[in-house]
C-alpha positions, 0 to 999 in steps of 0.5 A: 202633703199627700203622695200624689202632690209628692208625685206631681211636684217630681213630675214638673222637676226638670231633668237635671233636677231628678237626679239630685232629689234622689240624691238627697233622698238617698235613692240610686238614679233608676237607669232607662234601658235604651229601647231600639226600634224594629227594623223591618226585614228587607224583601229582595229584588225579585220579591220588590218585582213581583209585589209591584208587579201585582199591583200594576197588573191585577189579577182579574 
């Protein structure tokens, strides 16, 4: 068996699987760092009226 069928055939497991393989292989459960979106800055009031107000009226 080469490495990359090693690899196809861990990929198929199911989730609840993975953690056993690496326990019969002797190797600690990789942990997945929790990636938290960006949150957008919010604009203030008077910022919100000004944008709009630049695109209902357009400076010619």
């Amino acid at each position: 068996m080469t490495a990359e069928t090693a690899y196809h055939v861990i990929q198929a497991l199911p989730k609840k699987e993975i953690p056993r393989l690496y326990k019969m292989l002797g190797i600690e459960t990789p942990k997945k760092e929790k990636i938290t979106p960006k949150k957008k800055t919010l604009i203030t009031d008077a910022e919100a009226t000004e944008y709009l107000l630049g695109l209902l009226n357009p400076k010619r």
